[in-house]
N, C-alpha and C positions, 0 to 999 in steps of 0.2 A: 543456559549452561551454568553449573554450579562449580561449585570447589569445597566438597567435603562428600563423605559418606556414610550418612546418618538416617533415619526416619526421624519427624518430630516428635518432639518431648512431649509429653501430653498434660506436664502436671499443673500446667497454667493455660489452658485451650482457649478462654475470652480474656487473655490479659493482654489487650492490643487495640488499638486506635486504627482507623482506617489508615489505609495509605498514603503516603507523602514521603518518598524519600532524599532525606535533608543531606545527601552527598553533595558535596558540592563539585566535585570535578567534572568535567562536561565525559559524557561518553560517546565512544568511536562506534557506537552502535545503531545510530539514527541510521536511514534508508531512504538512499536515493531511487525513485522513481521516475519512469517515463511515462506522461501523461495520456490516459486515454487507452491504455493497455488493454482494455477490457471491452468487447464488443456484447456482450451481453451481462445481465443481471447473473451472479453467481450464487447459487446454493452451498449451502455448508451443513453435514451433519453431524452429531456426538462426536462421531469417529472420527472424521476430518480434524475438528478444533481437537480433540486429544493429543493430535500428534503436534499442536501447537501448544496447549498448554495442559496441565495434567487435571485440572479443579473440573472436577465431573459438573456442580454447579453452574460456571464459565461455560464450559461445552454445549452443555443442555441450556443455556442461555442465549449464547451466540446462534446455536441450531435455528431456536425461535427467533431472532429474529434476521435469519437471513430468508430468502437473497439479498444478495448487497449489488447495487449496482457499479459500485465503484468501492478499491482497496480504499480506498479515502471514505468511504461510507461505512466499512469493515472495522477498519482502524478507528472511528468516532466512538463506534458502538461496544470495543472491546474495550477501549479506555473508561467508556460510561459503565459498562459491566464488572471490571475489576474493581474497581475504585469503588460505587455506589453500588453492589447489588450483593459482591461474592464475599463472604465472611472469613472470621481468621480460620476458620478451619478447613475453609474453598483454599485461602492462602498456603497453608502446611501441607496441603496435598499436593498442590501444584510442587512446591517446591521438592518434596520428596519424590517427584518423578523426575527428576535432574541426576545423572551420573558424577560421580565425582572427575574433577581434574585429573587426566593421568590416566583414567580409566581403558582398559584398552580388550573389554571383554564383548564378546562377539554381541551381547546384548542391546550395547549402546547405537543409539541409534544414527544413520546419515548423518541426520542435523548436527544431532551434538558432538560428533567425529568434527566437522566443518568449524562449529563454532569454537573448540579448542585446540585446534589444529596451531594457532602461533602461539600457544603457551605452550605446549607438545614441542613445539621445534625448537625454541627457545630456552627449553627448559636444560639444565646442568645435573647431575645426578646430587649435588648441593642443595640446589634450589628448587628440586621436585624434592629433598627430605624435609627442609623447612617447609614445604608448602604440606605437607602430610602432617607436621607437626603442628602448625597450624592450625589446621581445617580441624584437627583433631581438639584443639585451645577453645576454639571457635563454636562448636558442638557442645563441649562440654558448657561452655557459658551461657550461649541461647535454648539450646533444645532442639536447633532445625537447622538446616545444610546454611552452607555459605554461598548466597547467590548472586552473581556476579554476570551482565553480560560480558563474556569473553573474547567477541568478534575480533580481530587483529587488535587484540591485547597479548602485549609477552609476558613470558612467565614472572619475571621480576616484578609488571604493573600489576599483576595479579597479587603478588603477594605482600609488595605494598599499601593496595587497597584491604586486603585482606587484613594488614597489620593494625591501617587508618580506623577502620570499622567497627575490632576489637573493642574501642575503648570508647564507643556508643553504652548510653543505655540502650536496655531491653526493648523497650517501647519504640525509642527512637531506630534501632536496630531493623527491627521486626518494620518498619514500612521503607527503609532503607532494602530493604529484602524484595518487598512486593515493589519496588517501581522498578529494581531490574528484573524482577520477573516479567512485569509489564515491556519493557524493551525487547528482553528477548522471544515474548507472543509476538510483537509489533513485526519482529524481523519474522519470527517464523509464518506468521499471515500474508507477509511478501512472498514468500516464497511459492506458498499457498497461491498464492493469483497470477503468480507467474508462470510463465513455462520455462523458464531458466532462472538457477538461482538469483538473485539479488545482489551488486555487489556494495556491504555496508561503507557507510561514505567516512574515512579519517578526519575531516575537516571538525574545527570548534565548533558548534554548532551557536546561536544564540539563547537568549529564554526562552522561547516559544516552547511547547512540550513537543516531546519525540513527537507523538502522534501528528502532531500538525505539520511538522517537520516530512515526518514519511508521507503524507496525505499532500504537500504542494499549498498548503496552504496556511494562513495564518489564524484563521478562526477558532476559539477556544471548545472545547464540549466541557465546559464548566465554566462558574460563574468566577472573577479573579479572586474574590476570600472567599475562604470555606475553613469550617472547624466542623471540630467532633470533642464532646466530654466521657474520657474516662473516670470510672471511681476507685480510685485507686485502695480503697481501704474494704471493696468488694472484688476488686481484681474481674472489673466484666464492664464493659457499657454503659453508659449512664442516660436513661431514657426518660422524656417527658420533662429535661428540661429547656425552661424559655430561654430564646439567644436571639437579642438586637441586634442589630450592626449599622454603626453611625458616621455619618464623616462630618470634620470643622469647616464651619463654613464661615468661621467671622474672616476675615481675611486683615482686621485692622490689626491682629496680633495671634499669636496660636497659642495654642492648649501648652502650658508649659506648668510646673512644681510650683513656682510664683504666683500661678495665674488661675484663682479658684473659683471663676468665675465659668460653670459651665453650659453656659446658655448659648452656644457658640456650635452646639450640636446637632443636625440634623441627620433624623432616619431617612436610612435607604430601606431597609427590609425585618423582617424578624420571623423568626418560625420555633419550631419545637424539636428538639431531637427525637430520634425513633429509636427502635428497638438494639440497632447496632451502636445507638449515641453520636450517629452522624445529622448536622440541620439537614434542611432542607436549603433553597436556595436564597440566601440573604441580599441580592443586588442581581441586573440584570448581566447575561452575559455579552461582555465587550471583548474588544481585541485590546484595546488600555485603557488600563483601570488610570482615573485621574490622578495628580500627585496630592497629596497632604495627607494631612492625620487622621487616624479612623479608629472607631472605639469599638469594639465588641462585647457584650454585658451578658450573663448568665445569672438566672434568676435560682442562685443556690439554695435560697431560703425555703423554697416552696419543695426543693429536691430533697431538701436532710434538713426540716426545720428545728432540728435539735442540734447543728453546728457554729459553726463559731461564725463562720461570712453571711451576711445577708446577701450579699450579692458580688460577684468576680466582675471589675471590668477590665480591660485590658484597652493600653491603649500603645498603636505604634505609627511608623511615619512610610510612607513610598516615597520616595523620591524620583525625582524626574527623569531619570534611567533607570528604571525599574517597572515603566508602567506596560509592559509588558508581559514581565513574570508573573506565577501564580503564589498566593498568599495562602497558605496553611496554618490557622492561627488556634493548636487545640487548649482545652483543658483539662488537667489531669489533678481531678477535685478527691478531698477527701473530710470529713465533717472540721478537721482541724488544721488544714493546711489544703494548700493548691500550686500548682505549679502549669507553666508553656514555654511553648521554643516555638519557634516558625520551622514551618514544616516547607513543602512545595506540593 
């Protein structure tokens, strides 16, 4: 369910990194399940995933490859899907199949009636005009709706986050968008498997990602770092370049400003980005990732060997409460500068 009423902007269609949204508030939108629900393998076709998410790519995606024998096997496969297969233009469709907040025209569909039903009841004739003026701020900024799972959210938390978000960059923005997209498939795929709605669970949830959360279990369907390079001074993906990924191993002192001695570094993985400027998989998938410092390296030289960096590396810490999260660590290169943020 969204919060604005717009189609996407088209005049920057590949100016976007895959998904990871760096919100940081936990959402009331994870799914509680009853285990075992499902006495047979379940099929799914176009039409089915449609009414879950709107990326015709996604649909004809998920179709193939289901049956699923379990919501927990459904749920692995649309998180692998959105994230690694559907592009930012699979993204902008999805989200333009979303009704705005408020909407109350015969069109809108069950779900999304349900899903904004306690911002509806919640709402003030105040705080549904700011929310309109908003979504409208919002649109004009990005180019594409304000996406927001809404499940028992009120109108006010809506339009808080709505305000919070505002003042993302684009980039950072645009996968902020696609992971509550992804929440509200995950809810809507419950539904899907169920013979009675689903009821989404209030509670904090911890790191672990929704999907594992609605699934019962803690197993990752990704490996805990992952990056993607954008080029930002082509506004599109940045393919074919190399990305290490290291971690310290000297233990008698770490990797510090003082300490230029970097022999102290061992490979876990390395691979190549493809076409969307996502690697491939740099480390094996765990449930926690170890604690310490870990490098990641991009071999910029070979990508724009008329720039100023021969080489990006990046380097940051997990800490021992952490080892559970996922690590999104892009780069967003350009022949004369570069920049990242940790993603999720």
């Amino acid at each position: 369910m969204t919060g604005s009423i717009t189609t996407p902007n088209q005049k920057n269609p590949h100016r976007t990194p895959p998904p990871a949204s760096p919100s940081p508030s936990p959402s009331p939108c994870a799914v509680e399940l009853a285990a075992g629900e499902m006495a047979a393998p379940m099929p799914l076709s176009a039409e089915d995933v449609l009414r879950v998410n709107g990326s015709r790519r996604f649909a004809a995606a998920m179709a193939a490859a289901s049956p699923f024998a379990s919501l927990a096997d459904a749920l692995l496969a649309a998180r692998r899907i959105w994230l690694d297969e559907v592009d930012v233009s699979g993204w902008l469709e999805a989200f333009a199949a979303h009704p705005a907040i408020g909407t109350t025209s015969s069109s809108v569909s069950k779900w999304s009636k349900e899903e904004q039903s306690a911002a509806l009841s919640t709402a003030t004739d105040s705080t549904a005009q700011e929310l309109a003026e908003w979504n409208a701020r919002y649109r004009e900024k990005f180019g594409f709706v304000f996406m927001i799972c809404a499940s028992r959210r009120t109108a006010p938390e809506v339009l808080a986050e709505l305000k919070r978000r505002y003042t993302n960059r684009p980039i950072v923005e645009l996968e902020a968008a696609a992971q509550e997209e992804l929440k509200i498939t995950e809810l809507r795929l419950a539904k899907l498997f169920s013979s009675e709605p689903t009821v989404p669970s209030t509670t904090t949830e911890g790191p672990a990602t929704q999907s594992d959360k609605a699934a019962g279990s803690s197993n990752r369907s990704r490996p805990p770092i992952t990056t993607h390079v954008l080029d930002t001074a082509r506004g599109s993906p940045a393919s074919g370049i190399e990305v290490h990924l290291e971690m310290w191993k000297d233990s008698s002192a770490p990797p510090s400003f003082s300490n230029k001695d970097f022999s102290g570094w061992a490979t876990l993985g390395y691979s190549v980005t493809n076409n969307d400027g996502r690697s491939g998989q740099l480390m094996d998938i765990v449930d926690n990732i170890a604690p310490g410092f870990y490098r990641i390296s991009f071999n910029t030289s070979k990508y724009s060997p008329a720039g100023f960096f021969p080489y990006v590396s990046i380097i940051f810490e997990i800490k021992e409460n952490q080892t559970a999260e996922h690590f999104h660590v892009p780069l967003l290169h350009s022949p004369f500068s570069f920049t990242t943020y940790r993603g999720s």
